[in-house]
KEPA-53797 format. One line per field, with one value per residue: residue in three letters; z, y, x of N, C-alpha, C in turn. Coordinates in nm, 3 decimals, always signed. Example, Ala and Ser with C-alpha at 12.3 -4.5 7.8 and 13.67 -1.06 7.14 Angstrom:
2
code <- [ALA | SER] $
nc3 <- [+0.780 | +0.708] $
nc2 <- [-0.569 | -0.225] $
nc1 <- [+1.319 | +1.285] $
cac3 <- [+0.780 | +0.714] $
cac2 <- [-0.450 | -0.106] $
cac1 <- [+1.230 | +1.367] $
cc3 <- [+0.780 | +0.787] $
cc2 <- [-0.330 | +0.003] $
cc1 <- [+1.320 | +1.290] $
END
This chain:
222
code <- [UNK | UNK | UNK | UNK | UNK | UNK | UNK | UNK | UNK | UNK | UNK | UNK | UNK | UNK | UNK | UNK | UNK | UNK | UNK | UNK | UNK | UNK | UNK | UNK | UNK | UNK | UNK | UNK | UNK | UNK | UNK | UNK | UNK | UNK | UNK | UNK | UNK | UNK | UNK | UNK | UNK | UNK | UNK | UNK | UNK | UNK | UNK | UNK | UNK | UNK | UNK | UNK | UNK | UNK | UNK | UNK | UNK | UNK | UNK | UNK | UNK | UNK | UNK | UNK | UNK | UNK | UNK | UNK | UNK | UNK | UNK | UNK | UNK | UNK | UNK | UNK | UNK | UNK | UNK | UNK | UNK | UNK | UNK | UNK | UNK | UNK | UNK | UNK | UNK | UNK | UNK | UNK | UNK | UNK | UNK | UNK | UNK | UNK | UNK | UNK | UNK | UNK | UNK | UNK | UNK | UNK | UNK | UNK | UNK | UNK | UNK | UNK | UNK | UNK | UNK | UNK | UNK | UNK | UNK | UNK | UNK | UNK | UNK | UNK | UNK | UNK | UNK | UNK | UNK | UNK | UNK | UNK | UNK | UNK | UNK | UNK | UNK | UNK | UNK | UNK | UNK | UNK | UNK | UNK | UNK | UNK | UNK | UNK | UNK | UNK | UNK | UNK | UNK | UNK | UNK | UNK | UNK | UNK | UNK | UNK | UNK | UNK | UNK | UNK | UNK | UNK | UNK | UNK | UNK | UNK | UNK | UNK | UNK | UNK | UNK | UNK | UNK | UNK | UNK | UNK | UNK | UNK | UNK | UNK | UNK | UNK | UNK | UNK | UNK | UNK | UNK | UNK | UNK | UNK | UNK | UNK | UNK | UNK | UNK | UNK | UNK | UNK | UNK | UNK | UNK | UNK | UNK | UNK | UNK | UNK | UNK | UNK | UNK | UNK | UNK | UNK | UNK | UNK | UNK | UNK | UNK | UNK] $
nc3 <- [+0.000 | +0.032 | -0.108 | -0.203 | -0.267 | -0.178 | -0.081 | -0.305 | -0.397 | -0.639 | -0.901 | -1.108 | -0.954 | -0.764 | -0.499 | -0.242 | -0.227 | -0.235 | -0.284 | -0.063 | +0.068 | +0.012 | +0.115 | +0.347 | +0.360 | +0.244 | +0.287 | +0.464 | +0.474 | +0.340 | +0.046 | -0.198 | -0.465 | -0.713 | -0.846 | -1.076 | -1.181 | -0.926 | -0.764 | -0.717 | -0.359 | -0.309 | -0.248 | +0.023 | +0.236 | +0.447 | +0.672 | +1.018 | +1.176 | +1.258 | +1.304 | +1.203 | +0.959 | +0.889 | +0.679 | +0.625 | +0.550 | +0.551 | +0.492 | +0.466 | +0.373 | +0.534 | +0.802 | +0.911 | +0.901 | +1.076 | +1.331 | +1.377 | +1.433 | +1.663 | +1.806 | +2.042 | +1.999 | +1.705 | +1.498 | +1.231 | +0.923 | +0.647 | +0.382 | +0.083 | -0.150 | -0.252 | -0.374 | -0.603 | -0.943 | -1.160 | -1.163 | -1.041 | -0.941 | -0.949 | -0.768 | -0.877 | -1.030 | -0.850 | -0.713 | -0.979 | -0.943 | -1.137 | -1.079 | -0.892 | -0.670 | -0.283 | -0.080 | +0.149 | +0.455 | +0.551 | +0.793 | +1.042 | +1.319 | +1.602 | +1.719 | +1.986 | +2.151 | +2.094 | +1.946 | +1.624 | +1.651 | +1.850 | +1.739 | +1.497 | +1.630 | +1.735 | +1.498 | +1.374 | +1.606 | +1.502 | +1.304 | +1.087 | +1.082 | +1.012 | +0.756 | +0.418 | +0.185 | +0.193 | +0.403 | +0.668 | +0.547 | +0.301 | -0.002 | -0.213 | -0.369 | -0.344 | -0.058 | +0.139 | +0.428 | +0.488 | +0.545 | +0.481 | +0.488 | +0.545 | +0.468 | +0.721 | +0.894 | +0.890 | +1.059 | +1.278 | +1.194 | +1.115 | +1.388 | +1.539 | +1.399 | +1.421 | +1.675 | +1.741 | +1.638 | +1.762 | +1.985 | +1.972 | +2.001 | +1.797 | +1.581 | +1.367 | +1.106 | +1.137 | +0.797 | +0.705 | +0.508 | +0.533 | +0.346 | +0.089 | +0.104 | -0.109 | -0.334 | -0.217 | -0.299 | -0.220 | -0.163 | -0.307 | -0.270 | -0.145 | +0.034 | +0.220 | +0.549 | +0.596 | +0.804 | +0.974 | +0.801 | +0.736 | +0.990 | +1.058 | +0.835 | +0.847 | +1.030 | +0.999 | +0.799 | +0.866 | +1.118 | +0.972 | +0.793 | +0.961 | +1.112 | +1.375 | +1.540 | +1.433 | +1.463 | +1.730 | +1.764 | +1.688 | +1.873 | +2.076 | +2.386 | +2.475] $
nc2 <- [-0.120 | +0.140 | +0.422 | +0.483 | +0.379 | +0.152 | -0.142 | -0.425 | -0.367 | -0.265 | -0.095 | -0.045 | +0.040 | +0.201 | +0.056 | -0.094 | -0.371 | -0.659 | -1.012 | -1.253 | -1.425 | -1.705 | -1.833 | -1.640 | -1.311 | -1.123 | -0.842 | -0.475 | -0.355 | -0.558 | -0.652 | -0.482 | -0.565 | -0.482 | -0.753 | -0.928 | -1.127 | -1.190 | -1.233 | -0.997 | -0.944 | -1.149 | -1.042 | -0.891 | -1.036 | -1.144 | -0.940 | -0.894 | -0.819 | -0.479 | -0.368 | -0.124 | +0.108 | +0.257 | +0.450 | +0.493 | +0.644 | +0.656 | +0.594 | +0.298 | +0.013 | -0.226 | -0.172 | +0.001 | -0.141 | -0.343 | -0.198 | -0.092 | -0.306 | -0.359 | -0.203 | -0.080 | -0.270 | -0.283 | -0.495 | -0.649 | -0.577 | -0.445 | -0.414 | -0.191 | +0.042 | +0.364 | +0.652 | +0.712 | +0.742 | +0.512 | +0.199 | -0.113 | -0.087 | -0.219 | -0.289 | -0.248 | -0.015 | +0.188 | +0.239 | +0.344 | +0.625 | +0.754 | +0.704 | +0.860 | +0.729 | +0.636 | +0.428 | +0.243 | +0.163 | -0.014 | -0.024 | -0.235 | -0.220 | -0.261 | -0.045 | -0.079 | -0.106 | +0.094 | +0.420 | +0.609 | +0.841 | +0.809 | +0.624 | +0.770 | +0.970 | +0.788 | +0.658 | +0.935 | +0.940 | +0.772 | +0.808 | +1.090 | +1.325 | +1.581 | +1.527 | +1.606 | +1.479 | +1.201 | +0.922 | +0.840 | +0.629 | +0.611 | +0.770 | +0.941 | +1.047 | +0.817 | +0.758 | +0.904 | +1.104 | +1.043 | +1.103 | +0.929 | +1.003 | +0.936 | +1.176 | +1.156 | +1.110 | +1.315 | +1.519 | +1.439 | +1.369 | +1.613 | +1.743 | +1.556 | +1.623 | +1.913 | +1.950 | +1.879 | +2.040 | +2.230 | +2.186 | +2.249 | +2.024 | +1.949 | +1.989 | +2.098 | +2.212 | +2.041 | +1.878 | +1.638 | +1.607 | +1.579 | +1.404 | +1.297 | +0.997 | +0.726 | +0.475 | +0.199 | -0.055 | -0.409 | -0.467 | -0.701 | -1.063 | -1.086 | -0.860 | -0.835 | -0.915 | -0.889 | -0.858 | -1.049 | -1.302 | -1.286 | -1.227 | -1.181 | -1.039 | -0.863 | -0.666 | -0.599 | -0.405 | -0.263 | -0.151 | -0.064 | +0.089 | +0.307 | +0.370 | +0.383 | +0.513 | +0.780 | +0.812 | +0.862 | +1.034 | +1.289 | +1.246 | +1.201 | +0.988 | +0.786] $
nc1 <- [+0.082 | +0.218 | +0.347 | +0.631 | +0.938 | +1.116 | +1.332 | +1.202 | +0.968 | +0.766 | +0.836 | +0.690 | +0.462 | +0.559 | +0.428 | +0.378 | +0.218 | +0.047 | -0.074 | -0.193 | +0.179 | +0.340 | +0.530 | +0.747 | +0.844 | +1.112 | +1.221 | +1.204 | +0.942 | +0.695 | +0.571 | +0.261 | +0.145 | -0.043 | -0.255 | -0.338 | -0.621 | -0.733 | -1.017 | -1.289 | -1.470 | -1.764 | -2.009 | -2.147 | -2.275 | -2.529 | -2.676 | -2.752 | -3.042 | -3.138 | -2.896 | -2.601 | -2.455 | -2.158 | -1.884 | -1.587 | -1.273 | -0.905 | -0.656 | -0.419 | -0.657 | -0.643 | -0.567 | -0.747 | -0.941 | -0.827 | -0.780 | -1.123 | -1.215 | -1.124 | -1.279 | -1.561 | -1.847 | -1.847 | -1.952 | -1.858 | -1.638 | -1.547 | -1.300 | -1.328 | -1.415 | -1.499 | -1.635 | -1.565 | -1.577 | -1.539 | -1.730 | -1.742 | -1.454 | -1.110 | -0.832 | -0.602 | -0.751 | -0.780 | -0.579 | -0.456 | -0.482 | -0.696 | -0.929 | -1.049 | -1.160 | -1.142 | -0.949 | -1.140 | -1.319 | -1.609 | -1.801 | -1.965 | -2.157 | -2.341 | -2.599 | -2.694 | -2.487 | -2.270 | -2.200 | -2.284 | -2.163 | -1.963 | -1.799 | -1.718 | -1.547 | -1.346 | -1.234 | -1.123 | -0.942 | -0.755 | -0.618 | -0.450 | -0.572 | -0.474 | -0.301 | -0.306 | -0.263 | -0.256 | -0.158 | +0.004 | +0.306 | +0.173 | +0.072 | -0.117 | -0.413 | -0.623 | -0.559 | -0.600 | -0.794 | -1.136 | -1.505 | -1.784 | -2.043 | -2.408 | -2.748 | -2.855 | -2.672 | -2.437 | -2.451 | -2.392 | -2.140 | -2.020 | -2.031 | -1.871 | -1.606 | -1.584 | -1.579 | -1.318 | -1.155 | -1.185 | -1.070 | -0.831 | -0.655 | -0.487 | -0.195 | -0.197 | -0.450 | -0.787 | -0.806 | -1.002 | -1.243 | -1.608 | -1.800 | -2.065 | -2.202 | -2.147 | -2.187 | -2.057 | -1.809 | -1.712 | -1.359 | -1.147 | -1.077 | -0.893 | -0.767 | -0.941 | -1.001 | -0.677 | -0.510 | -0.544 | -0.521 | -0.288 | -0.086 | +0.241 | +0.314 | +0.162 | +0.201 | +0.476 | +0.445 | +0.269 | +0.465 | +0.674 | +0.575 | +0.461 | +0.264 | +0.155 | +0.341 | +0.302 | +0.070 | +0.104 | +0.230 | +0.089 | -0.167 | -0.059 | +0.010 | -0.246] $
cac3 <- [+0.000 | +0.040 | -0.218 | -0.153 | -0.335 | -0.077 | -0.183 | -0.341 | -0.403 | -0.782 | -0.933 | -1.201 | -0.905 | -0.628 | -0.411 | -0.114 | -0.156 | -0.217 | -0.234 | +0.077 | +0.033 | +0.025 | +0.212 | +0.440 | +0.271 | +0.341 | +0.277 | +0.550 | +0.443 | +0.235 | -0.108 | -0.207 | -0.576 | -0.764 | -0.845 | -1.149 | -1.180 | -0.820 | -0.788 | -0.624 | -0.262 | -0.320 | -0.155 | +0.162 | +0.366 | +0.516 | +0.809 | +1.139 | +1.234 | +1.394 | +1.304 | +1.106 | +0.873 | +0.820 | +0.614 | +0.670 | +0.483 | +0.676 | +0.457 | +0.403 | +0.424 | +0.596 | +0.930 | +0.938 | +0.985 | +1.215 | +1.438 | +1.390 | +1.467 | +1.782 | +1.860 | +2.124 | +1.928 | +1.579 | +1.446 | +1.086 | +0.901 | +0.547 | +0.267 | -0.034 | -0.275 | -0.216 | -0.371 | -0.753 | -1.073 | -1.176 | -1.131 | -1.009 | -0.959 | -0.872 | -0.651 | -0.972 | -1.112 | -0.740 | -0.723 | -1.060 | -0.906 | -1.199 | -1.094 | -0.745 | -0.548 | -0.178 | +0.007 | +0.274 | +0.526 | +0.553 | +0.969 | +1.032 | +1.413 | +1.701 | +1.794 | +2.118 | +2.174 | +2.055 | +1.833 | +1.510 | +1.702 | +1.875 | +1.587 | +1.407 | +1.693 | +1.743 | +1.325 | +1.423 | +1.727 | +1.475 | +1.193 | +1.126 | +0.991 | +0.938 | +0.645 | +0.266 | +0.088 | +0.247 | +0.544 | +0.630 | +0.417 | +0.233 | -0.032 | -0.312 | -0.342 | -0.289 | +0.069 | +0.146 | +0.523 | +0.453 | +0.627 | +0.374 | +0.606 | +0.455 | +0.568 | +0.891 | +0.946 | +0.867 | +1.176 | +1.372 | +1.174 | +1.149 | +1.519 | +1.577 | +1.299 | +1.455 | +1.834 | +1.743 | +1.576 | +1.853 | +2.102 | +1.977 | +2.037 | +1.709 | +1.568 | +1.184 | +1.039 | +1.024 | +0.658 | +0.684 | +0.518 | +0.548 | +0.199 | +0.115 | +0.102 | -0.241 | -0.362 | -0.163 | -0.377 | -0.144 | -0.245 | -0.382 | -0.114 | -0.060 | +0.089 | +0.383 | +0.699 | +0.563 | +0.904 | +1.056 | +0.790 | +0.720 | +1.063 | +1.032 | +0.700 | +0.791 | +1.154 | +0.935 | +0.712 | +0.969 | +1.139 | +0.810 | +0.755 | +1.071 | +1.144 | +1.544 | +1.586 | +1.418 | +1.548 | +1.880 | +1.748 | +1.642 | +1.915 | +2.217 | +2.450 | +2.479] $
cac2 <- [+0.000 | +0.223 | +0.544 | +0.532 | +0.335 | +0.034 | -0.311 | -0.542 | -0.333 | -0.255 | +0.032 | +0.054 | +0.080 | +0.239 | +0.036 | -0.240 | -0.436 | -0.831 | -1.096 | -1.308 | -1.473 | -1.849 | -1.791 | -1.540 | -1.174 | -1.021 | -0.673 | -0.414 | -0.385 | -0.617 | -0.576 | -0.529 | -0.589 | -0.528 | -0.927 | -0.976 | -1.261 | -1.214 | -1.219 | -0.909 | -1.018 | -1.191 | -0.981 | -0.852 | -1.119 | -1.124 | -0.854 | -0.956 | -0.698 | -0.392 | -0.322 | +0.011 | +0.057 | +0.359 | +0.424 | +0.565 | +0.607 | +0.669 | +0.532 | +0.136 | -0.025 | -0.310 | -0.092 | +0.100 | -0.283 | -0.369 | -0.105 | -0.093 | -0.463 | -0.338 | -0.125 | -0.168 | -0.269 | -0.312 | -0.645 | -0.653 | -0.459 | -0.479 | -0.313 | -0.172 | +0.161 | +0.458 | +0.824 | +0.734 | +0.737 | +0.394 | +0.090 | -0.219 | -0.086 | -0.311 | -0.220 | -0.171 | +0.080 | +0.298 | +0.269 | +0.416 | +0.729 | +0.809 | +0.700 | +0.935 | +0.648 | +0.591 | +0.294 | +0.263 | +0.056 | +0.006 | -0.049 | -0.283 | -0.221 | -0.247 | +0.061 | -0.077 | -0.068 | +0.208 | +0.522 | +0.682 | +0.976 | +0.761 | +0.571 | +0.898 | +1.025 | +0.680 | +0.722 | +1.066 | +0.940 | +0.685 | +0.890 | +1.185 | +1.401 | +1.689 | +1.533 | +1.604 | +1.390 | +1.039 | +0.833 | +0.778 | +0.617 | +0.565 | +0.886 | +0.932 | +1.057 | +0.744 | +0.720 | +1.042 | +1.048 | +1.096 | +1.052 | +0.927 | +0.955 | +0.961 | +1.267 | +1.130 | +1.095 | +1.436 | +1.597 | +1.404 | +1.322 | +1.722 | +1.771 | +1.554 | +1.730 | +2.070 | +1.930 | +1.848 | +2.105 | +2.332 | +2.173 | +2.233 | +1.922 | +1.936 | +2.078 | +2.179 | +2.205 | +1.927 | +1.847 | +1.497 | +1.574 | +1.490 | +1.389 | +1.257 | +0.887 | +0.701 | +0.349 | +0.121 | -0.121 | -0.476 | -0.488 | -0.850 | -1.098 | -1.146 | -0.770 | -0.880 | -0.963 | -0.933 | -0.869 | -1.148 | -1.421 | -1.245 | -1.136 | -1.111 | -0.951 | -0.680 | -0.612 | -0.491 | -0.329 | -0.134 | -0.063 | -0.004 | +0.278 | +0.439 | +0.419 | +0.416 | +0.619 | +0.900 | +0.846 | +0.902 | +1.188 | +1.369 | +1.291 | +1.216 | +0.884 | +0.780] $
cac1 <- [+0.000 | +0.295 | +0.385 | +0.785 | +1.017 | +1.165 | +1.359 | +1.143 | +0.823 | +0.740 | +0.866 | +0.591 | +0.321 | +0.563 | +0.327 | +0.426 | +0.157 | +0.054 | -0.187 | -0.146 | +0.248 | +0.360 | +0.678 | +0.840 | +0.881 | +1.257 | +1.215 | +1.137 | +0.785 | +0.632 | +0.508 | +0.193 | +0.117 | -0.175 | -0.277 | -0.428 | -0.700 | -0.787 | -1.171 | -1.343 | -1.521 | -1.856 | -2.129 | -2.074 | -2.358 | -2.658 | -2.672 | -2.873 | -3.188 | -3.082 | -2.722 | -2.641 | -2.330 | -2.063 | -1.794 | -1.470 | -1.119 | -0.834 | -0.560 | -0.455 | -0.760 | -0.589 | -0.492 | -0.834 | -0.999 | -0.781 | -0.841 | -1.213 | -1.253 | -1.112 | -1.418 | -1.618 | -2.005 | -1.776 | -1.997 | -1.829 | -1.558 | -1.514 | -1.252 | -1.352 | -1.383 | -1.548 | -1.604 | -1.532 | -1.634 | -1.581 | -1.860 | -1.659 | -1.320 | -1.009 | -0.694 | -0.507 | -0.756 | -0.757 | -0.393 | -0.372 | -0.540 | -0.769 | -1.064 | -1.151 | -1.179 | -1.045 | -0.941 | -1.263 | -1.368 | -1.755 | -1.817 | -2.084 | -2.218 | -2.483 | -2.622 | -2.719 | -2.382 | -2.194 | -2.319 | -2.201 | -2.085 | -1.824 | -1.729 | -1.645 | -1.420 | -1.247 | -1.187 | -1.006 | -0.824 | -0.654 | -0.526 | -0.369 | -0.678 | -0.446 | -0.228 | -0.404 | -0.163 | -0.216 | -0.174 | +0.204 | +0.362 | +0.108 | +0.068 | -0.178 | -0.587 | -0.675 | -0.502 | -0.668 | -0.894 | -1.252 | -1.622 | -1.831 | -2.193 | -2.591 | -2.786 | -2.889 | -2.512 | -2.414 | -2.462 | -2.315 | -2.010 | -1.965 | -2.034 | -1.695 | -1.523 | -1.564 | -1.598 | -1.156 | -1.116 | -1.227 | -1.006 | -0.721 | -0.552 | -0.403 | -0.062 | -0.262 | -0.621 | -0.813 | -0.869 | -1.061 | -1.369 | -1.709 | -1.851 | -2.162 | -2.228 | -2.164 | -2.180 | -1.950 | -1.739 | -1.613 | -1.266 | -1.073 | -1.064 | -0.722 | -0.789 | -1.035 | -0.885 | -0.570 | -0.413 | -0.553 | -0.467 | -0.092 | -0.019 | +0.342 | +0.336 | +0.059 | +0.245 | +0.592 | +0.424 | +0.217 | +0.537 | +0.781 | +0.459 | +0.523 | +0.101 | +0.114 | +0.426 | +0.261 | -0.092 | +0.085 | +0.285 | -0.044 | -0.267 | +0.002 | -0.073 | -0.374] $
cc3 <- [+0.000 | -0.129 | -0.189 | -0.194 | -0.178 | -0.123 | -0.198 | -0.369 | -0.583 | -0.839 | -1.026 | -1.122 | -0.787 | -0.487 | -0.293 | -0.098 | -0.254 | -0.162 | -0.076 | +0.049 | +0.047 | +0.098 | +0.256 | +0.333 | +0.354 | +0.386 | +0.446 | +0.614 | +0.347 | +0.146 | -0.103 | -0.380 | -0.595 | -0.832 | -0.951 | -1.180 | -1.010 | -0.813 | -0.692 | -0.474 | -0.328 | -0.252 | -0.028 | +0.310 | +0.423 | +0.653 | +0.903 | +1.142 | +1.312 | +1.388 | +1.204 | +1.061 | +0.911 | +0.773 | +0.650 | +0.586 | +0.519 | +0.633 | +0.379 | +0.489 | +0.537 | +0.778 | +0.960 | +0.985 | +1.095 | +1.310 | +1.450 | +1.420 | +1.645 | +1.869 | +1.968 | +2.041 | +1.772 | +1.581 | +1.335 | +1.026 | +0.770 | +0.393 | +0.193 | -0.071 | -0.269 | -0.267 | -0.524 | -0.870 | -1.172 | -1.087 | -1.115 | -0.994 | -0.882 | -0.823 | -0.783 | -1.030 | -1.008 | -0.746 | -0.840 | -1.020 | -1.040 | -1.202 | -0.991 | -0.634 | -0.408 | -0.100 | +0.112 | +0.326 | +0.552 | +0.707 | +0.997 | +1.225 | +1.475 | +1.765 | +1.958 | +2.200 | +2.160 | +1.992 | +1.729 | +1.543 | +1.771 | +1.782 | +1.538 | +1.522 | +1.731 | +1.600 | +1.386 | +1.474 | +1.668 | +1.333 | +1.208 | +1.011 | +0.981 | +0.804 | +0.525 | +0.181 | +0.088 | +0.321 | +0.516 | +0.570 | +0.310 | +0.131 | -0.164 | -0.268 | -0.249 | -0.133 | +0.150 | +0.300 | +0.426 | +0.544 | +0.515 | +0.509 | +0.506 | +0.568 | +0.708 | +0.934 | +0.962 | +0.962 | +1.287 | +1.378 | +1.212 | +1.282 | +1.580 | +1.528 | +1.364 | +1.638 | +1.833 | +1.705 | +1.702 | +1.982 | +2.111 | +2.011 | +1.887 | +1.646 | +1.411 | +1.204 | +1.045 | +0.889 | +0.606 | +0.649 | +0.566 | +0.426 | +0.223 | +0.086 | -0.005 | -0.211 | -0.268 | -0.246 | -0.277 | -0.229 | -0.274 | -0.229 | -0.067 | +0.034 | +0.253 | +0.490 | +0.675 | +0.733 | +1.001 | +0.928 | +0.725 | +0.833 | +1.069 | +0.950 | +0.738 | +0.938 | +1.070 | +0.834 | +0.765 | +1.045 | +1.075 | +0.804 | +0.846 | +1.119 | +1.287 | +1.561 | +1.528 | +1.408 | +1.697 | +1.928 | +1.751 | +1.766 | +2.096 | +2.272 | +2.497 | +2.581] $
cc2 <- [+0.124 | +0.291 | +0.527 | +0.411 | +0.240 | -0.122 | -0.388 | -0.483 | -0.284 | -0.161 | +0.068 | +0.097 | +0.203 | +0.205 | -0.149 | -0.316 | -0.558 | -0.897 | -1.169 | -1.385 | -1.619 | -1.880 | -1.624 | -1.426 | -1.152 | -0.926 | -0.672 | -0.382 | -0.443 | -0.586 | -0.611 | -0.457 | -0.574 | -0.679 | -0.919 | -1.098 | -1.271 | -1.154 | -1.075 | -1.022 | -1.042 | -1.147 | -0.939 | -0.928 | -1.048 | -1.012 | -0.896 | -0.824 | -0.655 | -0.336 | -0.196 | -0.008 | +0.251 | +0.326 | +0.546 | +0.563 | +0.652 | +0.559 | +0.371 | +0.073 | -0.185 | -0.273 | -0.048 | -0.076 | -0.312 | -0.340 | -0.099 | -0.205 | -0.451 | -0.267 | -0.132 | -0.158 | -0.324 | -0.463 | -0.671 | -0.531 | -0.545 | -0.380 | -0.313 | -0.016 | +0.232 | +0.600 | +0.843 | +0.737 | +0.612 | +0.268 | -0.001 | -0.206 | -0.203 | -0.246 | -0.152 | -0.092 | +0.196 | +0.292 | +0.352 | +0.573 | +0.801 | +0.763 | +0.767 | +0.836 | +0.625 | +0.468 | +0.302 | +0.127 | +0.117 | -0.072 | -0.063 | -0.274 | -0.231 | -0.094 | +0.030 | -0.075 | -0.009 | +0.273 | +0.563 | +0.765 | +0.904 | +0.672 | +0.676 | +0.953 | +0.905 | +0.683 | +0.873 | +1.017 | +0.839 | +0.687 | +0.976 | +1.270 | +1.558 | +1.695 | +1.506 | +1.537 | +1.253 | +1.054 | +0.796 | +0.749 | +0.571 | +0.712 | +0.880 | +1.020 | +0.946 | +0.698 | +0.855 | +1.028 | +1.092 | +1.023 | +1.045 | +0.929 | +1.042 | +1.081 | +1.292 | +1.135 | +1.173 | +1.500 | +1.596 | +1.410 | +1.506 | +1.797 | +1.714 | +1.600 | +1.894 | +2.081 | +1.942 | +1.954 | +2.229 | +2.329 | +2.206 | +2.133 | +1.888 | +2.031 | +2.169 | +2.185 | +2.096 | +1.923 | +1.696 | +1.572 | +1.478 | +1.487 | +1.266 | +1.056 | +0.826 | +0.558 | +0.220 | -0.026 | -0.244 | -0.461 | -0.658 | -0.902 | -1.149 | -1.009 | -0.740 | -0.923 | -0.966 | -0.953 | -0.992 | -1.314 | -1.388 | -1.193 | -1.093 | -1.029 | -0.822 | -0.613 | -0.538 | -0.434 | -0.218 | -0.069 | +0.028 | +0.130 | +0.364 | +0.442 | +0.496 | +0.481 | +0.773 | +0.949 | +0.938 | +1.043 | +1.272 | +1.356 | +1.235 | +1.073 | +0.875 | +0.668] $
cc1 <- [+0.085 | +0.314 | +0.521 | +0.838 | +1.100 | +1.231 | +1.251 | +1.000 | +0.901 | +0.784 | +0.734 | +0.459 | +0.397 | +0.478 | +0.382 | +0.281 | +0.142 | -0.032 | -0.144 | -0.004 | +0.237 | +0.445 | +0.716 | +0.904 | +1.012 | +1.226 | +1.150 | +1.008 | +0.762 | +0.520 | +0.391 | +0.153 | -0.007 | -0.193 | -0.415 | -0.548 | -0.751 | -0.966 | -1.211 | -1.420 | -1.638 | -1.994 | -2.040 | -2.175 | -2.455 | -2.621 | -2.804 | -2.944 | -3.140 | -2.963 | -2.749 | -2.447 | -2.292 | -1.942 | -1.692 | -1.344 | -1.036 | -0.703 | -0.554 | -0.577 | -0.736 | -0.562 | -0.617 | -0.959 | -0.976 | -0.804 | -0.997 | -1.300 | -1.183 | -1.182 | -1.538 | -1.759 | -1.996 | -1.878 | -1.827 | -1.720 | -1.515 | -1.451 | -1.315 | -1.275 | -1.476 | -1.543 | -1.581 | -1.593 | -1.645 | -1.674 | -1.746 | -1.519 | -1.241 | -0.923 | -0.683 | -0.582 | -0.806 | -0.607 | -0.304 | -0.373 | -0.581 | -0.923 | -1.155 | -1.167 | -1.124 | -1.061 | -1.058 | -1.303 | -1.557 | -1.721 | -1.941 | -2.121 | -2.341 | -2.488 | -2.684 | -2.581 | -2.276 | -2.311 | -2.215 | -2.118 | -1.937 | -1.736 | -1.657 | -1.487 | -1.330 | -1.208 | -1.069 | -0.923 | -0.722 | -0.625 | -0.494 | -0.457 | -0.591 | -0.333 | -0.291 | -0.388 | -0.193 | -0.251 | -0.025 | +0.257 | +0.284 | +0.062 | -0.015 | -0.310 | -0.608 | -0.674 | -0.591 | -0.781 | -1.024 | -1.371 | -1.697 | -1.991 | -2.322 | -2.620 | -2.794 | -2.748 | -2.444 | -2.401 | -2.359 | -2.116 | -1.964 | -1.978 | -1.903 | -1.594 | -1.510 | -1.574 | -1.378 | -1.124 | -1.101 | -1.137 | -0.897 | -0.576 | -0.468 | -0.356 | -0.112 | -0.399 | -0.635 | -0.901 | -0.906 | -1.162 | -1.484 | -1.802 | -1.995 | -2.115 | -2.244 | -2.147 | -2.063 | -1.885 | -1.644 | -1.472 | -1.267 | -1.068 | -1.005 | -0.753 | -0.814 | -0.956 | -0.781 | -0.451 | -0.444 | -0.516 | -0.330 | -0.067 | +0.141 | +0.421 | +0.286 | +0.148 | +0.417 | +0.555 | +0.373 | +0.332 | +0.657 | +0.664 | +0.442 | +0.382 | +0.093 | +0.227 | +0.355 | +0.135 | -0.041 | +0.138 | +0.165 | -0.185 | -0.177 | -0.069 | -0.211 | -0.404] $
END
């Protein structure tokens, strides 16, 4: 998922990323390739009565799971594509960055146990909503934060957007929008859980990308 040139990642994508491996990656961070012939995910499943969805982007969509599967109410958490202009896109045609799209996690929860409003500010508290460029090492549009939330969502999301903003706990602006709510696209389903069926791949890649050192820079221990 990385923008930055590193041994063993691609030069024609500049990108560290990779279906799931067969053996043990060297490199620092491991590559991740766009993977031709890999199938998109297959639906995204039945949802039980009662749960409610948002979407979020907040970099590699691999890291923004992770963390949101750590949620307290989090059911479900599933990558995709978000915000673009193409119908069915694949990695390799967000990675080219001509189609608008950003990496996004759709966040499947119980509102009896959590709310949107804390969702949104746990989203904040684990990026770095004042860089326009990216997500660490991760640099493009597509890496880009964003709140993708439906009307009803709106309020809220910009009530935590201007609740942070107000506090001053951060060193810039924040420039995470809050955009409206478009089509959601599962990604490929090497994608999905990737950190749970590569953990030692997605754990040096998360720290080769610097994620939690410069979450903690930007919002101090938590």
């Amino acid at each position: 998922m990385m923008r930055l040139l590193v041994p063993g990642c691609l030069a024609a994508l500049a990108a560290c990323t990779n279906p799931p491996p067969t053996s043990p990656q060297q490199p620092d961070v491991p590559q991740r390739s766009a993977s031709a012939g890999v199938a998109p995910a297959q639906g995204e499943g039945a949802r039980p009565a009662g749960v409610a969805e948002a979407v979020f982007a907040g970099g590699c969509f691999w890291c923004v799971e992770a963390d949101f599967d750590k949620a307290p109410g989090v059911i479900q958490t599933i990558s995709g594509y978000t915000g673009g202009r193409l119908a069915n896109p694949r990695y390799e045609d967000v990675v080219s960055e001509t189609t608008g799209h950003y990496e996004a996690v759709k966040v499947v929860y119980d509102p009896t146990q959590t709310t949107y409003e804390a969702l949104t500010d746990y989203f904040f508290r684990h990026v770095d909503p004042t860089d326009p460029g990216g997500q660490f090492c991760d640099r493009g549009d597509s890496y880009r934060t964003a709140i993708f939330a439906t009307p009803a969502q709106r309020p809220a999301a910009e009530a935590v957007r201007a609740r942070i903003t107000a506090s001053g706990a951060l060193a810039g602006p924040v420039v995470t929008p809050v955009l409206d709510a478009q089509r959601f696209w599962p990604a490929e389903t090497y994608h999905q859980d990737y950190y749970r069926k590569n953990p030692v791949r997605y754990r040096i890649y998360r720290t080769g990308c610097g994620r939690d050192a410069r979450v903690r820079a930007v919002w101090g221990a938590r």
